[in-house]
C-alpha positions in Angstrom: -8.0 -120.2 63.1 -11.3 -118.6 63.5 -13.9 -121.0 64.9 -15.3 -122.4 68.4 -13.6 -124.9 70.6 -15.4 -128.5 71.3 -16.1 -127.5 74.6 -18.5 -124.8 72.6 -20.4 -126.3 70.5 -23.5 -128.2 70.4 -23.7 -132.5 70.2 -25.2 -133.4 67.2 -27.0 -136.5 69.3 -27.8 -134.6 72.4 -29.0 -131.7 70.5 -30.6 -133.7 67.9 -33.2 -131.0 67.2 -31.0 -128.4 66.9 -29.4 -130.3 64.5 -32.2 -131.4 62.6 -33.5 -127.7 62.0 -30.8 -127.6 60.2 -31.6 -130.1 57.2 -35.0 -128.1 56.9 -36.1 -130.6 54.8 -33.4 -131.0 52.7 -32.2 -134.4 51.8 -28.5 -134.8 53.6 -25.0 -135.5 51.5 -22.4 -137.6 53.8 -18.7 -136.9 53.8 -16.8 -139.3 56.2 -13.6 -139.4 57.4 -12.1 -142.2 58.6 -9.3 -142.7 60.8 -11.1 -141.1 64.1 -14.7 -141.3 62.9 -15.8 -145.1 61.4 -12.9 -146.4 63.6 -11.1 -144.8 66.8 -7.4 -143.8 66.6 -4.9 -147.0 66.8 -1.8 -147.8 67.4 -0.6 -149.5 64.6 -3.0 -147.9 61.5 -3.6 -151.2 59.8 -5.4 -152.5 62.7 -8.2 -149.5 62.0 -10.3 -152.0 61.1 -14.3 -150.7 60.8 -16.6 -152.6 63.3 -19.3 -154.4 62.4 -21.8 -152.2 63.8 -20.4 -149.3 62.1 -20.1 -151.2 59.3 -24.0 -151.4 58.9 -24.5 -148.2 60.1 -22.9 -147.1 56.8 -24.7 -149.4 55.0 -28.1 -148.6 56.3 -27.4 -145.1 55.9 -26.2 -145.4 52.3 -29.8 -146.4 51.1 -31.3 -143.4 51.8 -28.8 -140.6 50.5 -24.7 -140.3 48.9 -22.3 -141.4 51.5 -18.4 -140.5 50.3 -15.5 -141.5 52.3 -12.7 -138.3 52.5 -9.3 -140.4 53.8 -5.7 -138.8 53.8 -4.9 -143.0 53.5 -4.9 -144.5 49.9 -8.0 -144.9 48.6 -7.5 -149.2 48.2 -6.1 -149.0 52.1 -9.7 -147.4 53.1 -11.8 -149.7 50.8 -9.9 -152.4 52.4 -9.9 -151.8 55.9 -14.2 -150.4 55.1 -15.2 -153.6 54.0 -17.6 -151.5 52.1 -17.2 -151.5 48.0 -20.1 -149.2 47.3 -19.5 -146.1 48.6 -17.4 -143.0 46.9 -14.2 -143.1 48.1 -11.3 -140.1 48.1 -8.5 -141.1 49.0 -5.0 -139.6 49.6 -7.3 -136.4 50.5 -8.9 -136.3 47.7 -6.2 -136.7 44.9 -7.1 -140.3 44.2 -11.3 -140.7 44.1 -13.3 -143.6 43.2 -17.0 -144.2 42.5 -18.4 -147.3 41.8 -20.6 -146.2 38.2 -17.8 -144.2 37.6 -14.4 -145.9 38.4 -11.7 -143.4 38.9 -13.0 -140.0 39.1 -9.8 -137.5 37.2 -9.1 -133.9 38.3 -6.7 -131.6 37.4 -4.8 -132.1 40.8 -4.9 -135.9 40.6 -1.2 -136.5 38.7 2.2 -135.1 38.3 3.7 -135.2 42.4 4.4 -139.1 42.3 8.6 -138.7 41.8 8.4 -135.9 45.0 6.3 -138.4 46.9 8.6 -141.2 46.2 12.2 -139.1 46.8 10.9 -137.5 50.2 9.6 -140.7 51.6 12.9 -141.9 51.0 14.7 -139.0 52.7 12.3 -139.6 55.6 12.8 -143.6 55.8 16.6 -142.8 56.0 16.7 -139.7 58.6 14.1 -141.5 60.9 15.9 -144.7 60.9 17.6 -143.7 64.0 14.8 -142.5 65.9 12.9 -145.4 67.9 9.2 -145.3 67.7 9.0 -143.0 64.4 7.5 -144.3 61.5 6.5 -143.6 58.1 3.5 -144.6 56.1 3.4 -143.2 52.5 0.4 -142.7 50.4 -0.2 -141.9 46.5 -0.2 -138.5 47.2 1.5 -137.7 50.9 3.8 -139.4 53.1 2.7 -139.2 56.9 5.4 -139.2 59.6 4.3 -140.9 63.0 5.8 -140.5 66.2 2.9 -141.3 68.6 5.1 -144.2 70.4 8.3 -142.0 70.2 9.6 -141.2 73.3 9.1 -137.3 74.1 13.0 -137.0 74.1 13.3 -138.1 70.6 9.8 -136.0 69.1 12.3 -132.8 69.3 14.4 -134.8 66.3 10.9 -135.7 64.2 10.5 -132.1 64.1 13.8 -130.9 63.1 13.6 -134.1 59.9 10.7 -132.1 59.0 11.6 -128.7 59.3 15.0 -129.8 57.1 12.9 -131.2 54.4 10.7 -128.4 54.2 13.6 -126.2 53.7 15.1 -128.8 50.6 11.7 -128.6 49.0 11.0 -124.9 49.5 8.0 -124.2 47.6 7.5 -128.1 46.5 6.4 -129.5 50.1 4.0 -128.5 52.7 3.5 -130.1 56.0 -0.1 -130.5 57.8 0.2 -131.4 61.7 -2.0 -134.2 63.1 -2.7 -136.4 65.4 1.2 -137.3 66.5 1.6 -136.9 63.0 3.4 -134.7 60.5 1.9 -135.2 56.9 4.0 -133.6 54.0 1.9 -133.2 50.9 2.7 -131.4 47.6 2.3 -127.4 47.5 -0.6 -127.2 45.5 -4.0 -125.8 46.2 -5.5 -128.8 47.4 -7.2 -130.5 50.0 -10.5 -132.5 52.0 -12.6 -129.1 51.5 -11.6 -128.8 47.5 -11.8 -132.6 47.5 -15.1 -132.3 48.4 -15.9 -129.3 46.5 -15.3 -131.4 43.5 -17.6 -134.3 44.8 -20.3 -132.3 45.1 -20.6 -131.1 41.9 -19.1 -133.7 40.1 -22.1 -136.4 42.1 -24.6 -133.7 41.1 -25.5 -132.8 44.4 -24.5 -128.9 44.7 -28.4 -128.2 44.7 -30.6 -125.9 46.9 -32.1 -129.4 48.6 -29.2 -130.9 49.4 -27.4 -130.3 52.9 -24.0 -131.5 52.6 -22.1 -132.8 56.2 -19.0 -133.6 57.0 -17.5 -135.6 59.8 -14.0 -135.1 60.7 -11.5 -135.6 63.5 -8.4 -134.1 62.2 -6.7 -130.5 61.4 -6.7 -131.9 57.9 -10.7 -131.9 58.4 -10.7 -128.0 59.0 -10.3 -127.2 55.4 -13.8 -129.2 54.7 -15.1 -127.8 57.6 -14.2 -124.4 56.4 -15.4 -124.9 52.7 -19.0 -125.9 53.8 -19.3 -122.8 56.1 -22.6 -121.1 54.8 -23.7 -124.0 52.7 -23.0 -127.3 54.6 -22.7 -128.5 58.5 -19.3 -129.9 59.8 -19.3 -132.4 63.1 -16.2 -132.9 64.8 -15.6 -136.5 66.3 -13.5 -135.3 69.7 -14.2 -135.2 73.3 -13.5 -132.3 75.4 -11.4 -133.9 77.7 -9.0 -134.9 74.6 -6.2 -132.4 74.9 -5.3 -133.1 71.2 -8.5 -131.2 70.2 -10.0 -129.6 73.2 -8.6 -126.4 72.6 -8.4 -126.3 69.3 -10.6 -124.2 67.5 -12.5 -125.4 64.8 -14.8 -124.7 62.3 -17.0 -127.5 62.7 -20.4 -127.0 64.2 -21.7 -129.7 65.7 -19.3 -131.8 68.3 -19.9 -135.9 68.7 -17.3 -137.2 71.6 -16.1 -140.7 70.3 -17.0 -142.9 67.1 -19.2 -144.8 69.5 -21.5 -141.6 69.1 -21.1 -141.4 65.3 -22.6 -145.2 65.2 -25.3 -144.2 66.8 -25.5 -140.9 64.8 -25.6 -142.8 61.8 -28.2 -144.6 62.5 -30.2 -141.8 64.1 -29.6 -139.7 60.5 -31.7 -142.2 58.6 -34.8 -141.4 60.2 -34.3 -137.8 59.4 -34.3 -138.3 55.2 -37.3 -137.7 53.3 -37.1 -140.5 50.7 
């Protein structure tokens, strides 16, 4: 992957004005992740519950240009969990998005993967049953394999269910690495950057004044990151000392270290908007 590492690039609070040249003027279009950037990384992912600071930070930030959540979670999970019911909201990486004047927003990679879905999550629930620690967390459009609380002896095994699978659904299945986590999603071209792609244009806001950014944690982030390169500015929620991302490279350009920072980069954003 071309790209900088975190260790290279610019803080979008520290180096505020840096970061603010890059509006030039232009009225800002939010794209949020979730997991990792309105609520750190947790154990058990129903207990990513979003703060009540960040909470308002949202909010606050909402009134003065589009925020859209960008979740590999289903989309009713996020809006549950946000506490927050009027904000766009793509869920299932953009397969399954919601606006509130619009309702559910239809594409033409929105349908058509739900039997897959449903056969491999089985297959996965079985194979895994015998591995302690692993877990699996389907969505409308994925199903996510977990081994973060697997012992290291057992994370060998997690790999080789995945790799088997991979082979069964040769040309059907593709698998996205994460956080401790394996994600296996439908071969098709689609992801966060198309996801938001569509958004964009769809919300109205592919325009010369609008600067559209993106905050993600993840290697499922990279593909927005990469489709806003030239157009758009992507801020990766990591901190240096994290080996899960510190050497990755990325093609973010702005680094924030915690989703402490992105609070306060919320509410620092506001300021910046020309109403």
């Amino acid at each position: 992957m071309q790209g900088s590492t975190v260790r290279d690039l610019p803080d979008a609070l520290r180096d505020g004005e840096q970061f603010a040249a890059r509006l030039a003027g232009r009225r800002p279009a939010v794209f949020l992740d979730y997991d990792g950037v309105l609520t750190p990384i947790v154990d058990r992912p129903e207990d990513a519950v979003m703060s009540d600071g960040m909470r308002s930070a949202v909010r606050a930030l909402a009134q003065h240009c589009s925020v859209c959540v960008v979740s590999g979670r289903d989309r009713p999970v996020v809006q549950q969990l946000m506490g927050v019911d009027n904000l766009v909201v793509a869920g299932s990486h953009g397969f399954d998005i919601w606006s509130p004047q619009q309702g559910t927003m239809t594409h033409d990679a929105a349908t058509g993967f739900e039997d897959l879905i449903s056969e491999v999550t089985d297959r996965l629930r079985a194979e895994i049953e015998s591995i302690p620690g692993a877990m699996v967390e389907p969505t409308r459009a994925s199903v996510a394999l977990h081994y973060r609380h697997a012992d290291p002896e057992h994370r060998a095994e997690v790999t080789a269910v995945v790799d088997e699978l991979l082979d069964e659904y040769s040309g059907r299945l593709k698998v996205t690495p994460g956080k401790m986590v394996h994600e296996l999603q439908p071969k098709i071209d689609w992801h966060k950057g198309k996801a938001v792609l569509h958004l964009l244009a769809t919300l109205d806001l592919d325009a010369d004044d609008v600067v559209p950014l993106y905050l993600g944690d993840d290697i499922t982030d990279e593909d927005a990151f990469r489709a806003l390169a030239g157009r758009g500015v992507g801020v990766i929620v990591g901190h240096p000392d994290d080996p899960e991302v510190a050497n990755r490279r990325t093609a973010a350009d702005f680094v924030l270290e915690s989703t402490v920072e992105v609070e306060q980069f919320l509410n620092t954003l506001a300021p910046l908007i020309q109403d």
